[in-house]
C-alpha positions in Angstrom: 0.0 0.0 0.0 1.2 3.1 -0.8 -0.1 4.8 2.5 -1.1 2.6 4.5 -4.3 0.2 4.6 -5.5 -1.8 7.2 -9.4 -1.3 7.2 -12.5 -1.4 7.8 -12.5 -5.4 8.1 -10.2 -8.1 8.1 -12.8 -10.2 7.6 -15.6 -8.0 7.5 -15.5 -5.0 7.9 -16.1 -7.3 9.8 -13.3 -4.6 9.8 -14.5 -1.1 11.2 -12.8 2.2 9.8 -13.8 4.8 11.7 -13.1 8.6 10.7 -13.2 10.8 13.4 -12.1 14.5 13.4 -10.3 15.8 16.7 -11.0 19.7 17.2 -8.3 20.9 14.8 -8.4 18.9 12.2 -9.6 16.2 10.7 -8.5 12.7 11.5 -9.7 8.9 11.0 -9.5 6.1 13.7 -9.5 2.3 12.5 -11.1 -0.4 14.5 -11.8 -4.5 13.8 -14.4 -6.7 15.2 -14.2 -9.9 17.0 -12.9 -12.7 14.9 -15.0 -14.2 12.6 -17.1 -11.2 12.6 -18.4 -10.5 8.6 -20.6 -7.6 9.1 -20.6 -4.1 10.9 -22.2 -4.2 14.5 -22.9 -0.6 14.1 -26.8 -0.1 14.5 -28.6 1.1 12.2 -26.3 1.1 9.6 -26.7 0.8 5.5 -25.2 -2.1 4.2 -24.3 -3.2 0.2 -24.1 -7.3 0.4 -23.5 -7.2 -3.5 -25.8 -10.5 -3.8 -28.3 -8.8 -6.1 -26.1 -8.0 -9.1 -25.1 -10.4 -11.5 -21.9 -11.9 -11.1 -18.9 -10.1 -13.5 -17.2 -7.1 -14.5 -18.2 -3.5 -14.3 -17.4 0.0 -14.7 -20.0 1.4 -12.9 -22.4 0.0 -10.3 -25.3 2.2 -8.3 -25.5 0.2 -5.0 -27.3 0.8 -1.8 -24.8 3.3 -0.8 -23.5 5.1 -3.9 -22.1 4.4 -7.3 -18.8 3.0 -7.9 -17.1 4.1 -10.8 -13.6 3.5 -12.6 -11.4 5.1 -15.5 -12.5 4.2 -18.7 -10.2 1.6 -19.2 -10.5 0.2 -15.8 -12.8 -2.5 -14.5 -14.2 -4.0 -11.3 -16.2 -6.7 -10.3 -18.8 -9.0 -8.6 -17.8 -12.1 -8.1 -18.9 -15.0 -6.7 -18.1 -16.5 -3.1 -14.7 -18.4 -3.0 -12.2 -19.1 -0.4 -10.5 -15.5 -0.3 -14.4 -13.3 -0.4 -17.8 -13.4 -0.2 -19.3 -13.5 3.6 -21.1 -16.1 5.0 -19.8 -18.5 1.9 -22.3 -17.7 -0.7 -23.6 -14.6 -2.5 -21.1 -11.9 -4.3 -18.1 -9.9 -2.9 -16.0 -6.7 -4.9 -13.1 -7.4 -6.1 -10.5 -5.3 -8.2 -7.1 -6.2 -9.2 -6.4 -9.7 -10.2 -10.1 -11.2 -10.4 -11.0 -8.1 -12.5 -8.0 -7.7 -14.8 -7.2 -4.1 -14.5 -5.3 -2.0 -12.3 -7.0 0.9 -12.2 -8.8 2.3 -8.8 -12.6 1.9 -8.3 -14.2 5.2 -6.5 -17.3 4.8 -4.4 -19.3 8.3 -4.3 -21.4 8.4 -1.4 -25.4 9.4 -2.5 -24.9 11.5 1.1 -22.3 12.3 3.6 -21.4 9.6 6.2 -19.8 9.6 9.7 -18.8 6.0 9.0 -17.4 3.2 6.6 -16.8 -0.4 7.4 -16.5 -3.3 5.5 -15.6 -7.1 5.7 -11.7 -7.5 4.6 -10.9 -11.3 3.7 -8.2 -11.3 1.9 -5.9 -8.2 2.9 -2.7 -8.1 1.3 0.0 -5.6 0.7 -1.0 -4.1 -2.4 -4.6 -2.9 -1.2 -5.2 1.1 -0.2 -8.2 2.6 0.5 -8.3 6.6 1.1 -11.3 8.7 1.8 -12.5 11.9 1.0 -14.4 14.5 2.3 -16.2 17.0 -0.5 -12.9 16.3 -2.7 -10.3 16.7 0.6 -8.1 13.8 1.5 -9.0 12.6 4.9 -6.6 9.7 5.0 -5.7 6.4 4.1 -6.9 3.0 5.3 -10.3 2.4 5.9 -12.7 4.9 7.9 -15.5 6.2 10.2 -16.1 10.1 10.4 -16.8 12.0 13.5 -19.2 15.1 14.2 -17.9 17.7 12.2 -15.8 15.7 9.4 -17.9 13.3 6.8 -17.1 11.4 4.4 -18.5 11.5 0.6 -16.1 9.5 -1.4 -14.0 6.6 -1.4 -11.2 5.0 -3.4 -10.3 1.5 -3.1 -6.7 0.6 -5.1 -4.6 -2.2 -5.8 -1.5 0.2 -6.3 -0.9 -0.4 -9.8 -1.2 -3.6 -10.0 -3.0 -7.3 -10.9 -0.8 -9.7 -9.2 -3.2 -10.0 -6.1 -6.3 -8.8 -5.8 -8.4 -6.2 -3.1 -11.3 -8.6 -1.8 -13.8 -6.9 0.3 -17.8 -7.5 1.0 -20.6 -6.1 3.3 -19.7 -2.0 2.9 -21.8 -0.5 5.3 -22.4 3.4 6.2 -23.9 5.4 8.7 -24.4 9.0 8.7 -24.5 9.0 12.4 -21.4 10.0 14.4 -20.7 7.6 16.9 -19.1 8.6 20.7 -17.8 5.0 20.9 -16.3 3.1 17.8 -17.4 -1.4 17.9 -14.3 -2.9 18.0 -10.5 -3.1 18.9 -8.9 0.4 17.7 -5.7 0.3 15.6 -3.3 2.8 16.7 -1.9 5.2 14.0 -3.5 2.8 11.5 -4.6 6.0 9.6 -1.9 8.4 7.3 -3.6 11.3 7.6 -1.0 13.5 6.0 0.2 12.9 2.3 3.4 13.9 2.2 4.0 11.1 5.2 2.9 7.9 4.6 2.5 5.1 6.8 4.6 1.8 6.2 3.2 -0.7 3.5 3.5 -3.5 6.2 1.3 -2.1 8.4 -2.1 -3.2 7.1 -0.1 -6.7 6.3 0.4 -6.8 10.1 -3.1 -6.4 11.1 -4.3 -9.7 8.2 -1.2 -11.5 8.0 -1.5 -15.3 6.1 -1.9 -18.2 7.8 2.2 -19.0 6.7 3.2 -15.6 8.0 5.0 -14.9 4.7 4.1 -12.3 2.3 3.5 -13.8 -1.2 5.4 -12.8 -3.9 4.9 -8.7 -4.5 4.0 -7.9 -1.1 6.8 -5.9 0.9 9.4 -7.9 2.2 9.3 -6.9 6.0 5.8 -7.2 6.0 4.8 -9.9 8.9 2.0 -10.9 10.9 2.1 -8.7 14.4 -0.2 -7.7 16.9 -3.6 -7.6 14.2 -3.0 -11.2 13.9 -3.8 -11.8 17.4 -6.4 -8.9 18.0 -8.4 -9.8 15.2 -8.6 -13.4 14.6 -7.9 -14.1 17.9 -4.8 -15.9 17.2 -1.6 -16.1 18.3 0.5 -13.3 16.5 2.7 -15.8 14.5 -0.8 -17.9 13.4 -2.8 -15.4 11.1 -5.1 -16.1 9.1 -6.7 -15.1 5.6 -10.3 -15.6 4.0 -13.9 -16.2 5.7 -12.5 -16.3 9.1 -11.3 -12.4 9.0 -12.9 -9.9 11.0 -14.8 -7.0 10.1 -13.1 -3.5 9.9 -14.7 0.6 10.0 -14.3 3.8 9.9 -15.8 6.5 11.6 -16.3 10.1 13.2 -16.3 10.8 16.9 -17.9 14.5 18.2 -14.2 16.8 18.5 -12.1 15.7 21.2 -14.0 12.5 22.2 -12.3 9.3 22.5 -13.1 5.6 21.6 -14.0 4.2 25.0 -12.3 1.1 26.1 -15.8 -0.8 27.1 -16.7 -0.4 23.0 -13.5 -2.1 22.4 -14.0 -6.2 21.6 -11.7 -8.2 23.7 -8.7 -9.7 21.7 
């Protein structure tokens, strides 16, 4: 990743990106669900299973939450459930990357602002970015919840550059509400919130590592499974995993100067 992924689901979001914007500025906080866990926990949120379109490539899709679109020689696509996507074994999941054949990024444009993203992650690896935006401002990278006072209207999911693996997610949910407390165990400093200093590409690697603990052949070299191994799939941190058994990630926005409290937090 060029900035640094890790979001919002290792297996869903079951992976929770929150975006939250301290007093100052802006900012996103990243969270992940208990393991196993392929779908938000946030109430009352929107989600886009992908189930109801027809399984193959597109360049634009209007789902539950917005349209995704691509360049014009770029593609995405529905696929059907296999071992690296689709929750709950069955249905469709978004891929881009590999399964699509193109390497261009897919943008998601929100049909309204929301305080929160989250989305099931299976099959993380280091190629996969996802940045959000705010009215056309970079927010960060990684995946994202927003906070009272910061929303979030677009995002862009990329494979930087590239069709040797692919960016496997399922279940993107929204909420326009901003949350005091974010589900889920935060990631600290998950989020690069300024351009010009970009987080490591093995940091989302470290939070869905494989269940080898080597990165396959393209992914950065000192990427290896660490402390998201453990804290999401409840697994010792040299044991991670990849595929159904991920947890869901998000993203989302806390009221200025709040902070995540620790009984929201899932145990490791």
């Amino acid at each position: 990743m060029r900035t640094s992924p890790i979001v919002s689901s290792c297996g869903v979001l079951a992976l929770s990106l929150a975006a939250f914007a301290p007093a100052a500025d802006a900012g996103l906080v990243v969270s992940v669900e208990a393991p196993g866990v392929q779908a938000t926990s946030v109430a009352g949120a929107v989600t886009e299973t992908f189930d109801s379109f027809s399984s193959g490539g597109y360049q634009t899709l209007n789902t539950a939450l917005g349209t995704v679109t691509t360049t014009p020689t770029g593609n995405f696509a529905a696929i059907e459930a296999s071992p690296v996507g689709g929750a709950g074994g069955s249905g469709n999941f978004f891929v881009l990357g590999y399964q699509s054949g193109s390497a261009e990024p897919a943008t998601l444009t929100l049909s309204q602002p929301q305080s929160y993203f989250g989305f099931w992650w299976s099959a993380a690896d280091g190629s996969n970015e996802i940045a959000f935006y705010s009215n056309g401002q970079w927010l960060g990278s990684f995946r994202v919840f927003a906070t009272a006072g910061t929303s979030i209207t677009s995002v862009v999911f990329s494979n930087s550059g590239t069709t040797l693996s692919g960016f496997e997610t399922d279940n993107w949910s929204v909420s326009a509400t901003a949350h005091d407390a974010i589900p889920g165990r935060i990631i600290e400093g998950a989020i690069a919130s300024d351009p010009s200093r970009p987080r490591s590409r093995s940091a989302p690697w470290r939070a869905c590592s494989r269940p080898s603990g080597d990165p396959p052949a393209g992914d950065p070299p000192d990427a290896s499974p660490g402390l998201g191994s453990s804290s999401m799939h409840g697994r010792p941190a040299d044991e991670g995993t990849e595929g159904p058994s991920a947890a869901a990630r998000g993203v989302a926005a806390r009221p200025p100067g709040a902070r995540a409290r620790p009984s929201a937090i899932a145990p490791a």
